[in-house]
Structure formats: C-alpha cells, structure tokens
N, CA, C and O atoms as a CHARMM CRD file, in Angstrom:
* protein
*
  312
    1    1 UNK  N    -14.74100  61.18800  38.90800 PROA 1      0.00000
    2    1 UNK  CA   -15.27600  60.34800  39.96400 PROA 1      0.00000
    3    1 UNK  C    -14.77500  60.86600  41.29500 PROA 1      0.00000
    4    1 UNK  O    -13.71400  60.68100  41.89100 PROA 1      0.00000
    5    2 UNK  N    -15.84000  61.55800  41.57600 PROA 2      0.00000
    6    2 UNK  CA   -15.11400  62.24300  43.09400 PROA 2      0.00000
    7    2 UNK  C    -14.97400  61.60300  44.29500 PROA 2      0.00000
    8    2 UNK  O    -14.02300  61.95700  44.99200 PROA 2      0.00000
    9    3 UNK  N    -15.69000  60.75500  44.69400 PROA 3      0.00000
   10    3 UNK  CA   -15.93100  59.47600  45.50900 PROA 3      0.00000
   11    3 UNK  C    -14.40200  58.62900  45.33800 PROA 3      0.00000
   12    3 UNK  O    -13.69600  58.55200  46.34400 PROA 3      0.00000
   13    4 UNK  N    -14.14200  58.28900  44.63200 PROA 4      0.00000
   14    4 UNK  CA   -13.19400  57.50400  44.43100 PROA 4      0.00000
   15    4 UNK  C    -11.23300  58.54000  44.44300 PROA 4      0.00000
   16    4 UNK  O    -10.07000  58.16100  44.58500 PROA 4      0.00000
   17    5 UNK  N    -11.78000  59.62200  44.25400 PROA 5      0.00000
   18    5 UNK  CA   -10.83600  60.31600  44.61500 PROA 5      0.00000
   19    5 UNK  C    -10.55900  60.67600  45.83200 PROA 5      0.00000
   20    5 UNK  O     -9.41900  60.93700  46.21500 PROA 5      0.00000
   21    6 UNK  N    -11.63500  60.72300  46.57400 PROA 6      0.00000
   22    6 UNK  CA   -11.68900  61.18700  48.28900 PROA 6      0.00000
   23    6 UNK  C    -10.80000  60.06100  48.50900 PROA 6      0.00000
   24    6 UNK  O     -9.60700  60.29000  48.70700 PROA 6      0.00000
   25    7 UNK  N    -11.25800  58.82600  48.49600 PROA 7      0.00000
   26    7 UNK  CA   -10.76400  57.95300  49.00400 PROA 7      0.00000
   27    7 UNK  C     -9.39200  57.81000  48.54000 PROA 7      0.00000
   28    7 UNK  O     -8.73600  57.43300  49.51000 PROA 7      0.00000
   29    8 UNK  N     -8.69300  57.92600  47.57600 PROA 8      0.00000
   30    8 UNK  CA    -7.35700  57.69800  47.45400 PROA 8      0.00000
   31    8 UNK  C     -6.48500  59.13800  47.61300 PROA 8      0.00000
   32    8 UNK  O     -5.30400  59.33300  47.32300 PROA 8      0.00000
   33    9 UNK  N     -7.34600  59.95400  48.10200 PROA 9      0.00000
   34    9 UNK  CA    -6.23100  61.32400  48.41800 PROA 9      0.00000
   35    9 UNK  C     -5.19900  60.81800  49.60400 PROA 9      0.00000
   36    9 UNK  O     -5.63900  60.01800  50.43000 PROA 9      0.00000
   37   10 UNK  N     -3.94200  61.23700  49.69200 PROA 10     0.00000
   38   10 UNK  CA    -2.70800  61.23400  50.51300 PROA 10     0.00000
   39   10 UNK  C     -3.50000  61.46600  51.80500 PROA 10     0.00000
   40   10 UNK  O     -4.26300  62.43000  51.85600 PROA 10     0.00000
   41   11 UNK  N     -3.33700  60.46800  53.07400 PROA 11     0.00000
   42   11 UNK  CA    -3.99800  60.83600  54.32000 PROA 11     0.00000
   43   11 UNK  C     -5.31400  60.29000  54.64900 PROA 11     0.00000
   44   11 UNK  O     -5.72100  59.83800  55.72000 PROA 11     0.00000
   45   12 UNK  N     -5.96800  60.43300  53.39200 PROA 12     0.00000
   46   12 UNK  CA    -7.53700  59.93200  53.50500 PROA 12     0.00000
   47   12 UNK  C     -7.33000  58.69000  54.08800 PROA 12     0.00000
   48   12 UNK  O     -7.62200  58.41900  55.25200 PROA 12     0.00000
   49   13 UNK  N     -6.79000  57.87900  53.22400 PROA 13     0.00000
   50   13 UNK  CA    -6.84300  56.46400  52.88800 PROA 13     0.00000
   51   13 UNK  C     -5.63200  55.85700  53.95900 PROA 13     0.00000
   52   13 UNK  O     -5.68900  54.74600  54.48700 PROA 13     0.00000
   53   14 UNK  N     -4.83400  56.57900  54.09500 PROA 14     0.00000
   54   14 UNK  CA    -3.85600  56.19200  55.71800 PROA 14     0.00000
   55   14 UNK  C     -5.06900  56.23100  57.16700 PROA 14     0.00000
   56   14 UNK  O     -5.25100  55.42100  58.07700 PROA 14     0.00000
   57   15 UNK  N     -5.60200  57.30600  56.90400 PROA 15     0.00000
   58   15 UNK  CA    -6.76300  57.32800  58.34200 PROA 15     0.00000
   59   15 UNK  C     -7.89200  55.92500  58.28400 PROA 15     0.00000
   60   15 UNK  O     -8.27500  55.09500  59.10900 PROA 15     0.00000
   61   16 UNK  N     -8.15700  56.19800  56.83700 PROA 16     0.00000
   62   16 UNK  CA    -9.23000  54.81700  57.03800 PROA 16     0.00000
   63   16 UNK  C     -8.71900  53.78700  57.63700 PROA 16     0.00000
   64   16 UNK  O     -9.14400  53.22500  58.64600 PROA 16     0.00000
   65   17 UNK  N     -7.47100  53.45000  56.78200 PROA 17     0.00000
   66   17 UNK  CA    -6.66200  52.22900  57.04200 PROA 17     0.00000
   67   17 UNK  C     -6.73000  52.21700  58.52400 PROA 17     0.00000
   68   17 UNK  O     -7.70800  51.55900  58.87800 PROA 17     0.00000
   69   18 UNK  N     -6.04600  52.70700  59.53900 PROA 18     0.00000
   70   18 UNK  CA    -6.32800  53.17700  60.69200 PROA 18     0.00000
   71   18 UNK  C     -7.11800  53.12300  61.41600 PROA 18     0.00000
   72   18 UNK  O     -6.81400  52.63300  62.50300 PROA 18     0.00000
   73   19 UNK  N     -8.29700  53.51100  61.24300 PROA 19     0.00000
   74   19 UNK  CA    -9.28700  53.27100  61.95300 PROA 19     0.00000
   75   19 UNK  C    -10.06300  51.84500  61.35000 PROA 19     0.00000
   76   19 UNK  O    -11.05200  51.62900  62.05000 PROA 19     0.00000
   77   20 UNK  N     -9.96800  51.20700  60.67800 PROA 20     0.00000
   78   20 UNK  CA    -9.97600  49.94600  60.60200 PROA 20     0.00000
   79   20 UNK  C     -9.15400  48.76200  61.05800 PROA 20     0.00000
   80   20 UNK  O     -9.49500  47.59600  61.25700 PROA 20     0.00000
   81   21 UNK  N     -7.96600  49.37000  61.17500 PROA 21     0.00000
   82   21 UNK  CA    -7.17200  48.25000  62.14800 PROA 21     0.00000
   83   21 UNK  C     -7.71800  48.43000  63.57100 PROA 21     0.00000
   84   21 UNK  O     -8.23900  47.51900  64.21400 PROA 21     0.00000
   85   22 UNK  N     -7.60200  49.30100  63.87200 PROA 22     0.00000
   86   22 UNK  CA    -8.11000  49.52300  65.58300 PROA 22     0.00000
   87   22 UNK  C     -9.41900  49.26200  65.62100 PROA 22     0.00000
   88   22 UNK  O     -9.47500  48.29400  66.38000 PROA 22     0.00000
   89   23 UNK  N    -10.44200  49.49800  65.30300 PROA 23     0.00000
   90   23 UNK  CA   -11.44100  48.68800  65.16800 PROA 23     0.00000
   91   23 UNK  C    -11.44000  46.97300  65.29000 PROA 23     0.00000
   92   23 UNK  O    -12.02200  46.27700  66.12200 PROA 23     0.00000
   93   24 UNK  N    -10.43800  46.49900  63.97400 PROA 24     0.00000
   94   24 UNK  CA   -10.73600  45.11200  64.37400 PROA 24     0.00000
   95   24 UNK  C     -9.74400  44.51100  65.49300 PROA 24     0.00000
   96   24 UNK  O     -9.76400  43.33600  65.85900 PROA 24     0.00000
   97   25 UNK  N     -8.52300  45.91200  66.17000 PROA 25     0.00000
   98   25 UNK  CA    -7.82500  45.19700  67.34900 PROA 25     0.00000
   99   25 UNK  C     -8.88500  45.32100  68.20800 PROA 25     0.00000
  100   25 UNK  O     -8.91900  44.23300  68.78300 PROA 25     0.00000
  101   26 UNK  N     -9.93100  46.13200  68.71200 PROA 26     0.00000
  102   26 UNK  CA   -10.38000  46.01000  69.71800 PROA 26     0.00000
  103   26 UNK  C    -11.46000  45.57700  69.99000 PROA 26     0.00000
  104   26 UNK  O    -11.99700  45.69200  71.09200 PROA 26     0.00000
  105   27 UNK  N    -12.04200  44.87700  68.77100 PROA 27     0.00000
  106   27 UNK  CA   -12.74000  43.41400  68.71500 PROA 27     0.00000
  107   27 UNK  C    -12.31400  42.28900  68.32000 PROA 27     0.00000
  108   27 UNK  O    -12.00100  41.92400  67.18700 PROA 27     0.00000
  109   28 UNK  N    -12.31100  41.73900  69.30600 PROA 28     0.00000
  110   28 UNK  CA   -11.57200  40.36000  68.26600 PROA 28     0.00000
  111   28 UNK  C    -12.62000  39.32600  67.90300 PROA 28     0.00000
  112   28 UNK  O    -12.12900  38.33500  67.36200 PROA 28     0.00000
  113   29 UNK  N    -13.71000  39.30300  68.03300 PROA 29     0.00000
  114   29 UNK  CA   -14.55800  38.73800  67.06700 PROA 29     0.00000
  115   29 UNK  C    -14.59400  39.16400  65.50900 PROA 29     0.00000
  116   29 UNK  O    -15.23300  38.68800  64.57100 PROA 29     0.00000
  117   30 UNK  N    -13.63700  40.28000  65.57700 PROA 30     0.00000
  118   30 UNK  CA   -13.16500  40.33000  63.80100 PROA 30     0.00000
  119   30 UNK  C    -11.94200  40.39000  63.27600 PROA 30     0.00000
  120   30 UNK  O    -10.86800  40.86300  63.64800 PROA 30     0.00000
  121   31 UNK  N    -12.28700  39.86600  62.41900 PROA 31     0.00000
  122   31 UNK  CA   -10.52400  39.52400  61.87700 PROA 31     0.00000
  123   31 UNK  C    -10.64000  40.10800  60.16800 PROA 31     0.00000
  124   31 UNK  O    -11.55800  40.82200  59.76300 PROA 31     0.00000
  125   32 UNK  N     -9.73600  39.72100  59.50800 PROA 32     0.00000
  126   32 UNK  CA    -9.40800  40.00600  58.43100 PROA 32     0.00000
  127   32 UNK  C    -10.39000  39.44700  57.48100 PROA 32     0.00000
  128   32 UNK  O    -10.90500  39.89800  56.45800 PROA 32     0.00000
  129   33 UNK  N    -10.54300  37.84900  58.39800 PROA 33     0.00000
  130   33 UNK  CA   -11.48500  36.56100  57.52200 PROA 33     0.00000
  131   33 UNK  C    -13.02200  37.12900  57.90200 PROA 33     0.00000
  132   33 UNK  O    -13.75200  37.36400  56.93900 PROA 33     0.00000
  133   34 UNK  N    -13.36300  37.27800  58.77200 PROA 34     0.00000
  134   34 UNK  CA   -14.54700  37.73200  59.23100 PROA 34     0.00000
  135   34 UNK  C    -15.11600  38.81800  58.12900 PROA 34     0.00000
  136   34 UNK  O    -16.09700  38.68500  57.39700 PROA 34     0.00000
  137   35 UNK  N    -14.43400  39.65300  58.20300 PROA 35     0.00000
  138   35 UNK  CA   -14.40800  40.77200  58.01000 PROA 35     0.00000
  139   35 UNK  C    -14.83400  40.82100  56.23200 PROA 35     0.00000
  140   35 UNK  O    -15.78100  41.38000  55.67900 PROA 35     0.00000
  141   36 UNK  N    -13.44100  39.79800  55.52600 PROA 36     0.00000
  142   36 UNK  CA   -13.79200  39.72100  54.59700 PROA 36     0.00000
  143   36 UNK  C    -15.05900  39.14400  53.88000 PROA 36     0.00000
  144   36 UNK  O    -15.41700  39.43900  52.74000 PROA 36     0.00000
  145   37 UNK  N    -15.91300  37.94600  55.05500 PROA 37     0.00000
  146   37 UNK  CA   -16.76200  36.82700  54.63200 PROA 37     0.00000
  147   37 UNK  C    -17.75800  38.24300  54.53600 PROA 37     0.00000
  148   37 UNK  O    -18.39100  38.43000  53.49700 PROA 37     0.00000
  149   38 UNK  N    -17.83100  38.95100  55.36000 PROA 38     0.00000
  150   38 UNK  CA   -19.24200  39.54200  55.83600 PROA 38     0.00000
  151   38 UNK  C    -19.04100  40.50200  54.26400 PROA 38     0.00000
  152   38 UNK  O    -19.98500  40.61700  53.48200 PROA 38     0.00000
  153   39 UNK  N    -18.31200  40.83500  54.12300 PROA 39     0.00000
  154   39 UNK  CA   -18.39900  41.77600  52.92700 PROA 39     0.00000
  155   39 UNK  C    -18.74300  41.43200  51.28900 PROA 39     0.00000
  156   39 UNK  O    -19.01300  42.08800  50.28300 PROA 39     0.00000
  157   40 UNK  N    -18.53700  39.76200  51.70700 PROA 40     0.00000
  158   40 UNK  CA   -18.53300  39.45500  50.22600 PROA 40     0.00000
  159   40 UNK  C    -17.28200  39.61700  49.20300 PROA 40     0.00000
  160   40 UNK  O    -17.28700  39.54900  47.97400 PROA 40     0.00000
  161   41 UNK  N    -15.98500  39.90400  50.28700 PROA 41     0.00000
  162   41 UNK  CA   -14.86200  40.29700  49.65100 PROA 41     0.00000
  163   41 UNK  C    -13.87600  39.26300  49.83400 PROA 41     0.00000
  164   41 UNK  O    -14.19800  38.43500  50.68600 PROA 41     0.00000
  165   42 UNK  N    -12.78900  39.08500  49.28300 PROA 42     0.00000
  166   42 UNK  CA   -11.80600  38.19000  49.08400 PROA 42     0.00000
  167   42 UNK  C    -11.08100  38.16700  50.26400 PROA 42     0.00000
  168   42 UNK  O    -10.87800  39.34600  50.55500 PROA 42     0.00000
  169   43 UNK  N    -10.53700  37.37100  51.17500 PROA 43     0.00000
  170   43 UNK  CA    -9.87300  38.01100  51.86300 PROA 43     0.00000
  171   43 UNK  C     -8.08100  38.48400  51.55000 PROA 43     0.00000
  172   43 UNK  O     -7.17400  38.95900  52.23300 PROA 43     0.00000
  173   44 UNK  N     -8.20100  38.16400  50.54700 PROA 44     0.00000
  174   44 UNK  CA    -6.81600  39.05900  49.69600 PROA 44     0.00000
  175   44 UNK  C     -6.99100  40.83200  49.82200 PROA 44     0.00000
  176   44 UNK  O     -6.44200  41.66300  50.54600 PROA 44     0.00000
  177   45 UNK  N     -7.95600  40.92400  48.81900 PROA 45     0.00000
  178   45 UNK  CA    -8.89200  42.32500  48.74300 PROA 45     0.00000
  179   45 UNK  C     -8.95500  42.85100  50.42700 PROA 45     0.00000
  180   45 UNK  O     -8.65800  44.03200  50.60700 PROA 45     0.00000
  181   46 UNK  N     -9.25600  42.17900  51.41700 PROA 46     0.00000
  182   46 UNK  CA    -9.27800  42.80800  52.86800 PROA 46     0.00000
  183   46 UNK  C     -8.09000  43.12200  53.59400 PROA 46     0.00000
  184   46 UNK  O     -8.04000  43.83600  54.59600 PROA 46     0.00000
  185   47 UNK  N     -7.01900  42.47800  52.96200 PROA 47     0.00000
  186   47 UNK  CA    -5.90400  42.50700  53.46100 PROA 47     0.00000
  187   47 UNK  C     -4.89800  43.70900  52.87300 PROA 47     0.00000
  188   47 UNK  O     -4.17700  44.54600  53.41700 PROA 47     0.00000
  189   48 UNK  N     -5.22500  43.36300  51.45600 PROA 48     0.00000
  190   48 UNK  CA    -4.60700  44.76000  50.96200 PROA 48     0.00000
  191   48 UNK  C     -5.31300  45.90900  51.13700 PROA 48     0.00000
  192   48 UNK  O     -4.86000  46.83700  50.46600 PROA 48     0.00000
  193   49 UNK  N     -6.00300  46.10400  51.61800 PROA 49     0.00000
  194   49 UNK  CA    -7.27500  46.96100  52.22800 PROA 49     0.00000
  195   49 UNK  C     -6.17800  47.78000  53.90000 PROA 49     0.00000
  196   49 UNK  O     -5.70900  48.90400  54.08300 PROA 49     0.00000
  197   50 UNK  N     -6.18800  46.47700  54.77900 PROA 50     0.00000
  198   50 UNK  CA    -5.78600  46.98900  55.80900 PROA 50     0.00000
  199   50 UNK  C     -4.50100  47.13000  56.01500 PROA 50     0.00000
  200   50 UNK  O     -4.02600  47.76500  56.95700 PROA 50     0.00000
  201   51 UNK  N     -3.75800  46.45600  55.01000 PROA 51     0.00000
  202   51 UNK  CA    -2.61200  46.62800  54.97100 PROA 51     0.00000
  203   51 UNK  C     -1.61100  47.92800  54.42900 PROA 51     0.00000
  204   51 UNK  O     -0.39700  48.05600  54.58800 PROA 51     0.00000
  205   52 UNK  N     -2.50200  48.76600  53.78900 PROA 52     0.00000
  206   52 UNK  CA    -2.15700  49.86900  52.95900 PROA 52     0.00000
  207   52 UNK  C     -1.49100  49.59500  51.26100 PROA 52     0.00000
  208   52 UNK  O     -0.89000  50.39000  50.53800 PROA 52     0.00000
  209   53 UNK  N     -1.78600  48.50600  51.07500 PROA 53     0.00000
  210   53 UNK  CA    -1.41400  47.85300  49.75400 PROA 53     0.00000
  211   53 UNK  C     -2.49100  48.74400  48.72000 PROA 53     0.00000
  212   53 UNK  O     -1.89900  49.46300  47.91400 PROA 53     0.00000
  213   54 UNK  N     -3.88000  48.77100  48.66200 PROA 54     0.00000
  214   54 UNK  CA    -5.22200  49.25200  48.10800 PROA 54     0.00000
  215   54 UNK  C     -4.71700  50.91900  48.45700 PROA 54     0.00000
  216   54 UNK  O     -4.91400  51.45000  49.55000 PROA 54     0.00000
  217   55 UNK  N     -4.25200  51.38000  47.66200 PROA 55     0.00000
  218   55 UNK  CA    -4.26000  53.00200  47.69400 PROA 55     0.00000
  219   55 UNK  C     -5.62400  53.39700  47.48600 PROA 55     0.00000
  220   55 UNK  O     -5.91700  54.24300  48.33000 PROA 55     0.00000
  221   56 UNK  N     -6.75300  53.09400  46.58100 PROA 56     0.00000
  222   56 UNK  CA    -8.15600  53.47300  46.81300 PROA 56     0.00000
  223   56 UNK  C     -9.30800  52.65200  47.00100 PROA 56     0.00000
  224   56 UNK  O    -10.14300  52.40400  46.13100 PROA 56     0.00000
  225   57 UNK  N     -9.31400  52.26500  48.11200 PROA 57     0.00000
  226   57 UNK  CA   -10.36800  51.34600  47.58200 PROA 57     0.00000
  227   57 UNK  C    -11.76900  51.81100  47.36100 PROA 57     0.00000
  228   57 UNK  O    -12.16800  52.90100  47.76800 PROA 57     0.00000
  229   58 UNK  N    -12.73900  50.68500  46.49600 PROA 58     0.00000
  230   58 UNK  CA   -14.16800  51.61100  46.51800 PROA 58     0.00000
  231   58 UNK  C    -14.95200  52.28500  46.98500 PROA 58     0.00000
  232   58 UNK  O    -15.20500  51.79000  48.08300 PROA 58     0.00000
  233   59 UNK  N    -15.69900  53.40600  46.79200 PROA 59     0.00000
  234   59 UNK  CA   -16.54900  53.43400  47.92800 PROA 59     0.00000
  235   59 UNK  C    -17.86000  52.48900  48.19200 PROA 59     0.00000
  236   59 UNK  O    -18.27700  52.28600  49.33200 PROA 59     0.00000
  237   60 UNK  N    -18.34500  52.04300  47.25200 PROA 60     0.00000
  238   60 UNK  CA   -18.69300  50.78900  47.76000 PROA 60     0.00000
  239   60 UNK  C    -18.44300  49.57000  48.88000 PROA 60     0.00000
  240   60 UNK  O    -19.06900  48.89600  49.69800 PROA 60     0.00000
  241   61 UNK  N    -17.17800  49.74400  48.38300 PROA 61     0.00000
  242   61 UNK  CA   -16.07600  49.01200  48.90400 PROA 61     0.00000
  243   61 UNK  C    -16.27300  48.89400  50.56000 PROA 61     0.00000
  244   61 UNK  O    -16.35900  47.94300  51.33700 PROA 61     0.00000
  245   62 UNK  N    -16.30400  50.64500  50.72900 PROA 62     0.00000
  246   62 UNK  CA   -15.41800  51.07400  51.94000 PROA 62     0.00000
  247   62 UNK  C    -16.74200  51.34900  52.89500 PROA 62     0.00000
  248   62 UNK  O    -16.56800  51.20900  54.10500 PROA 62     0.00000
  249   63 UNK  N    -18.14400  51.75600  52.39200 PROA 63     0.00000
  250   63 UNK  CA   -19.14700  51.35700  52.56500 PROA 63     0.00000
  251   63 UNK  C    -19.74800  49.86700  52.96600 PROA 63     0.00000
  252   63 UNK  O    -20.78900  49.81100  53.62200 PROA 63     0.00000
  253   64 UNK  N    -19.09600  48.71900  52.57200 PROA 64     0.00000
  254   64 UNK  CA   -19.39300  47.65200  53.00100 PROA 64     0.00000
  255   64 UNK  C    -18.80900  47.15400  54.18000 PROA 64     0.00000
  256   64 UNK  O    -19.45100  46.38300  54.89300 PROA 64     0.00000
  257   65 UNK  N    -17.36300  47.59600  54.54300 PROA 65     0.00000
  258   65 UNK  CA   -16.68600  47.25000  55.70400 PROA 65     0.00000
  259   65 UNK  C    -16.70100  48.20800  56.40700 PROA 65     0.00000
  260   65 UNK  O    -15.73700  48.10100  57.16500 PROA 65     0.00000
  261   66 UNK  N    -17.72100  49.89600  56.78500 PROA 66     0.00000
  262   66 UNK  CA   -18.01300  50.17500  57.38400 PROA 66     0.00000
  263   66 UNK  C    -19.50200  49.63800  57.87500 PROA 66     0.00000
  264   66 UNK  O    -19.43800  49.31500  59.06100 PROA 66     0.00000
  265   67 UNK  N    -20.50900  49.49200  57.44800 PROA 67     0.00000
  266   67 UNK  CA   -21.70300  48.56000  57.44200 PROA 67     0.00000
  267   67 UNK  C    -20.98900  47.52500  58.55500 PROA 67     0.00000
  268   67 UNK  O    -21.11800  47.72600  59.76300 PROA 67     0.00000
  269   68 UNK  N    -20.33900  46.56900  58.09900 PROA 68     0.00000
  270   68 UNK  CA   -19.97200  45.11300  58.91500 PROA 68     0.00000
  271   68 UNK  C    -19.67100  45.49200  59.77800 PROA 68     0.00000
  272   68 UNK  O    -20.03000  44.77500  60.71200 PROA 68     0.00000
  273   69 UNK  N    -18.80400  46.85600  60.25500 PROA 69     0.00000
  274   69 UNK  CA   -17.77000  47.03700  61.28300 PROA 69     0.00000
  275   69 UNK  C    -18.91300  47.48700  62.41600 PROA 69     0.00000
  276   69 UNK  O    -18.81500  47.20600  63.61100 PROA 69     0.00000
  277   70 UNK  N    -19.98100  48.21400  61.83700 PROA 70     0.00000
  278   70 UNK  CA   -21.28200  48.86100  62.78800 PROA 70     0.00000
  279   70 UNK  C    -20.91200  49.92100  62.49200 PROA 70     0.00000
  280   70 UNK  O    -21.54000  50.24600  63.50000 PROA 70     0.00000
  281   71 UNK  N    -20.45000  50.97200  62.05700 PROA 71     0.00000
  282   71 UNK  CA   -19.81500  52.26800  61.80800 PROA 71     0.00000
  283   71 UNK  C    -20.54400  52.81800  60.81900 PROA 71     0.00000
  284   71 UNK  O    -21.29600  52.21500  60.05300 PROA 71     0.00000
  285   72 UNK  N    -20.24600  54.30100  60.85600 PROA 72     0.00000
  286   72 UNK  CA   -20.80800  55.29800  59.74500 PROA 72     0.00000
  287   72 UNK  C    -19.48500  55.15800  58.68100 PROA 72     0.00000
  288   72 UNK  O    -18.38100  54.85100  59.13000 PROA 72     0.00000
  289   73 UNK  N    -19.63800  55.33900  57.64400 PROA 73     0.00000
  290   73 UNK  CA   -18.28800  55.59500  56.85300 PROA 73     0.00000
  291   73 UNK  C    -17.59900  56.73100  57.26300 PROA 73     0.00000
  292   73 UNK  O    -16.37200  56.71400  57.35600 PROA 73     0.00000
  293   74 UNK  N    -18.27200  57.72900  57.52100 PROA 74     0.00000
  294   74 UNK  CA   -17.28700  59.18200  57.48800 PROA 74     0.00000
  295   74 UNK  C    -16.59100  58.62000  58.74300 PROA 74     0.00000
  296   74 UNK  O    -15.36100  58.62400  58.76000 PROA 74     0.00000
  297   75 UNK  N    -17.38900  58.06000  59.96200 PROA 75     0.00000
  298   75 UNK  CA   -15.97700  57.86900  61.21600 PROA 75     0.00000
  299   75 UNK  C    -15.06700  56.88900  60.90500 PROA 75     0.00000
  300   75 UNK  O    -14.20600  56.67200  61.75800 PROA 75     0.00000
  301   76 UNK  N    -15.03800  55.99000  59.49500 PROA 76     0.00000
  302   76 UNK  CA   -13.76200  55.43600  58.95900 PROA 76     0.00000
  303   76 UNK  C    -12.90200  56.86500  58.33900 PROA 76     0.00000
  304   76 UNK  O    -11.70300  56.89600  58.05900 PROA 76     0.00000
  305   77 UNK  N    -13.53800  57.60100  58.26300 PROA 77     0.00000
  306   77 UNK  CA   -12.29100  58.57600  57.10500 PROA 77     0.00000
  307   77 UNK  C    -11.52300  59.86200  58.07900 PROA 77     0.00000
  308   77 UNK  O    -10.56600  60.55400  57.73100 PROA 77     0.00000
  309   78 UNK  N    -12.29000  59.91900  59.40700 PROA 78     0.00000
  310   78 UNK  CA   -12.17500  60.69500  59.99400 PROA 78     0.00000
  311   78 UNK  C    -10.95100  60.53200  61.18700 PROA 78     0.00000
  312   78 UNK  O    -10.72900  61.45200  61.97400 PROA 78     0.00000
C-alpha cells in the first residue's frame, strides 16, 4: 500500500501535521471541532491527527481535511 506509506514516512507526516496547524492558526473559523464535523471524523481522530499522535493517517483521511481546508493534498505534504 504505497499511499499509506507516503503518508507515514519520517518527515512526511511531521510536514502535513504542520501545514495543518498553520492553516487552522490562520483561520480561525477552523478549529479542531470544525474541522473534524466537516470531515465526518471524530474529533479525537482530528486531534491525534494534528497533534502528531496518528503516525499515518489515511489517505482518504488526509484527502478529506485537505478538501475542508480548500487545499490540494500535495500542498499538505509539501
């Protein structure tokens, strides 16, 4: 599953993390809860997400909270 490996390689998944926090600091019409409602995700699951707890998360996954965020996925990984 190569998809799912991108995402949990060393670095990958620190940058996403990353560019998802700064994203939702520099909107604050999103939050963790927001964030999570729009995705259909827990907001447990969003938290260990941004928190660096989720070493891979899906690409599905990561696809859905780029979607919500307005973003392409690759400028989450990038």
């Amino acid at each position: 599953m190569i998809a799912g490996r991108v995402l949990g390689e060393k670095g990958v998944n620190s940058v996403f993390v990353a560019n998802i926090q700064a994203i939702l600091k520099d909107h604050p019409t999103h939050n963790a809860g927001t964030l999570a409602a729009s995705c259909g995700l827990s907001r447990t699951a969003i938290y260990d997400i941004i928190n660096g707890r989720s070493n891979s998360p899906r690409l599905d996954t990561a696809a859905k909270i780029a979607e919500v965020l307005g973003v392409k996925l690759a400028d989450l990984l990038e």
